[in-house]
VOGU-3710 file (C-alpha; in Angstrom, 3 decimals, decimal comma):
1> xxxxxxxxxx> 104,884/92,091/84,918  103,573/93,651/87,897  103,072/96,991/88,988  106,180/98,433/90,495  103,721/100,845/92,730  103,030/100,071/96,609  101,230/101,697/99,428  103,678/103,804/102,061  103,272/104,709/105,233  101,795/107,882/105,697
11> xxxxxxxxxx> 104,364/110,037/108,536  103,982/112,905/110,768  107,002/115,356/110,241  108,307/114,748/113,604  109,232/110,732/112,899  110,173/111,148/109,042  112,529/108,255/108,731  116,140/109,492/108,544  115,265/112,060/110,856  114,814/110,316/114,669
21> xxxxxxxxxx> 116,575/108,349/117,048  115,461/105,065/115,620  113,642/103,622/112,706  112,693/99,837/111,774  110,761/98,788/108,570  109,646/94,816/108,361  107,813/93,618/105,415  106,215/90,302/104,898  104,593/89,059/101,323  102,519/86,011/101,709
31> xxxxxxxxxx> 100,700/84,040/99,092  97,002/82,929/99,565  96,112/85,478/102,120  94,240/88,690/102,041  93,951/92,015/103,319  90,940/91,671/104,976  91,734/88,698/106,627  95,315/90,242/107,711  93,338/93,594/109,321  90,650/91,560/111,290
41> xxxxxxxxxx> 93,570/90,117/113,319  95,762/93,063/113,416  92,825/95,479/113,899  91,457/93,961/116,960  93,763/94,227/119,853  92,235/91,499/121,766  94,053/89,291/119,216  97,540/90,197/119,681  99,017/88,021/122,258  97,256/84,917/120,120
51> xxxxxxxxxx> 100,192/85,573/117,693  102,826/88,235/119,186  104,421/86,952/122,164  106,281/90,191/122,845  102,398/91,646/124,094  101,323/92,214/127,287  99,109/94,193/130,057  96,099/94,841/126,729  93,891/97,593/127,208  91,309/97,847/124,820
61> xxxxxxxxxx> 89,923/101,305/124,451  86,379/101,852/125,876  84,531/101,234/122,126  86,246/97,856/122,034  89,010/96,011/121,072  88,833/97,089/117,299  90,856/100,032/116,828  89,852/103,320/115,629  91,135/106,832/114,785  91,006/109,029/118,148
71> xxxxxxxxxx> 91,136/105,392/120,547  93,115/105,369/123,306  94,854/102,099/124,784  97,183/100,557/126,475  99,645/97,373/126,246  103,531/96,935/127,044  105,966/95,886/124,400  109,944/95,147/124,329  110,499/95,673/128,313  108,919/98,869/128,152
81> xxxxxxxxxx> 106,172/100,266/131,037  102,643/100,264/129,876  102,501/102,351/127,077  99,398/105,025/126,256  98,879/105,042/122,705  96,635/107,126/120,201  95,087/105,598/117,249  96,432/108,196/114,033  94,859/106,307/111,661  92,612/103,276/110,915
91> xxxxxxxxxx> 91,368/102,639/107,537  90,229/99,073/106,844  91,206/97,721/103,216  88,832/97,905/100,405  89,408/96,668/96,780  92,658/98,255/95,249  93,295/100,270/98,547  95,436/99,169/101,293  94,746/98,937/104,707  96,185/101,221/107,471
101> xxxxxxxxxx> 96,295/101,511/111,007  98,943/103,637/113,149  99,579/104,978/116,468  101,918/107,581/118,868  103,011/107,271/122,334  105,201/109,135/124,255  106,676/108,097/127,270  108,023/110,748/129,838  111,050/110,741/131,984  113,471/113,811/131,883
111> xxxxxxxxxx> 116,503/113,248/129,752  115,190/109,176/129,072  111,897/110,807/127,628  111,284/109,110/124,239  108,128/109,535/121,407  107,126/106,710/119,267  105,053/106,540/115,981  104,045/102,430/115,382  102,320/102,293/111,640  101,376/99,341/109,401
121> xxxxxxxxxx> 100,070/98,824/105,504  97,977/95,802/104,808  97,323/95,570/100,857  96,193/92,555/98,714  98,388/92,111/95,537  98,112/90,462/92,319  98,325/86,605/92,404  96,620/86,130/95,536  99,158/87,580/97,613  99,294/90,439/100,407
131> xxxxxxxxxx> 101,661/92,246/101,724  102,238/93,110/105,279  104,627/96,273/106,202  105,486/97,495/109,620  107,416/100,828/110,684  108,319/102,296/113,245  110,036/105,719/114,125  111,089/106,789/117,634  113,023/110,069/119,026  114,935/110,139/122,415
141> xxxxxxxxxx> 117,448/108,422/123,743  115,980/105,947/124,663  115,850/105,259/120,815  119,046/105,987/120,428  120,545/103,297/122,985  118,174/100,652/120,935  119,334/101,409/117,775  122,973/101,007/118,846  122,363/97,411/119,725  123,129/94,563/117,467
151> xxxxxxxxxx> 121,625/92,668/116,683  118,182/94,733/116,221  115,929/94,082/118,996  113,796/95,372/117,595  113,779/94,989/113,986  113,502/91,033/114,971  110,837/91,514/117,184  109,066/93,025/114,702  109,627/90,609/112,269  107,922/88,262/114,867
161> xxxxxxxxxx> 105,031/90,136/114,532  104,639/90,063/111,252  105,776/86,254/110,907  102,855/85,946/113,187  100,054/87,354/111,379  101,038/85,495/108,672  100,788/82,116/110,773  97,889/82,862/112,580  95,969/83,509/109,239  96,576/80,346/108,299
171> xxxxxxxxxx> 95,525/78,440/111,591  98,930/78,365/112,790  101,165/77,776/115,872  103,462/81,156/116,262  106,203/78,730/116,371  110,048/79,803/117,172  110,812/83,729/117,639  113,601/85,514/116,034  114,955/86,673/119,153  114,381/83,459/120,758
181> xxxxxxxxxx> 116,763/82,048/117,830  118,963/85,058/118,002  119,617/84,158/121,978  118,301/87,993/122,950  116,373/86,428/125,470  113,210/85,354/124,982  109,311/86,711/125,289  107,628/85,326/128,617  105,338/83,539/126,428  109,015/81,254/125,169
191> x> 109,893/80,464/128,532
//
């Protein structure tokens, strides 16, 4: 039997889930894969649009394009200006400790003002297996108005993300969105 214990995301009090605008979780488990493997593509920013076609207008911060806690950079996600993020946290995996990277943005415009906190978990499990969870917790309106749609814009476009690590860790194509498939439009990178 395995353990019934996993890794969660560590949260600021201002995006506890259950208490902002909007909150997705995506979780992937794949078998023969590994943490490390998982974090040197999601790690490195430089890497993104290789797999995630909903990326665009990268940044890297001035160290690199391997994120670390206190970096600053930019990219532009789900129709959304160029965003300014923070790196919160970044903590490669080690042996029986998962992996964690995070970061805030907040976006200003009056009333349409919104805040965002973006986190993931990258742990190796038992059988050769990791797991791969995404979360994401946003207040303002803007929020709001996205988690009204359905279906989830969001919550698929995250699942393309994490779909895509998977595939690209294996040598992959990324292959067929969600939202592609879900007629939501699709990324530039579909059309």
């Amino acid at each position: 039997m395995s353990s019934p214990t996993q890794s969660a995301i560590i949260w600021p009090e201002e995006f506890l889930p259950g208490t902002t605008s909007n909150f997705v979780s995506n979780e992937v488990i794949a078998s023969t894969l590994s943490a490390p493997l998982i974090w040197f593509l999601l790690s490195d920013i430089s890497k993104w649009p290789r797999y995630y076609n909903n990326v665009s207008s990268i940044t890297p911060p001035p160290s690199g394009p391997s994120l670390k806690k206190g970096d600053k950079f930019q990219f532009s996600t789900f129709g959304f200006p160029v965003l300014t993020c923070t790196v919160e946290e970044s903590v490669a995996p080690e042996y029986g400790k998962a992996g964690r990277i995070a970061w805030s943005t907040r976006l200003e415009n009056g009333e349409d003002s919104v805040s965002v906190y973006h986190a993931w978990l990258v742990e190796d499990l038992s059988g050769g297996r990791v797991r791969i969870l995404t979360q994401e917790s946003q207040v303002g309106k803007p929020a709001e108005e996205l988690a009204s749609k359905k279906p989830n814009k969001m919550l698929l476009g995250h699942q393309d993300w994490c779909e895509g690590l998977v595939r690209a860790a294996r040598g992959e194509q990324t292959g067929e969105t969600n939202l592609k498939a879900a007629g939501l439009g699709a990324y530039p990178k579909d059309m």
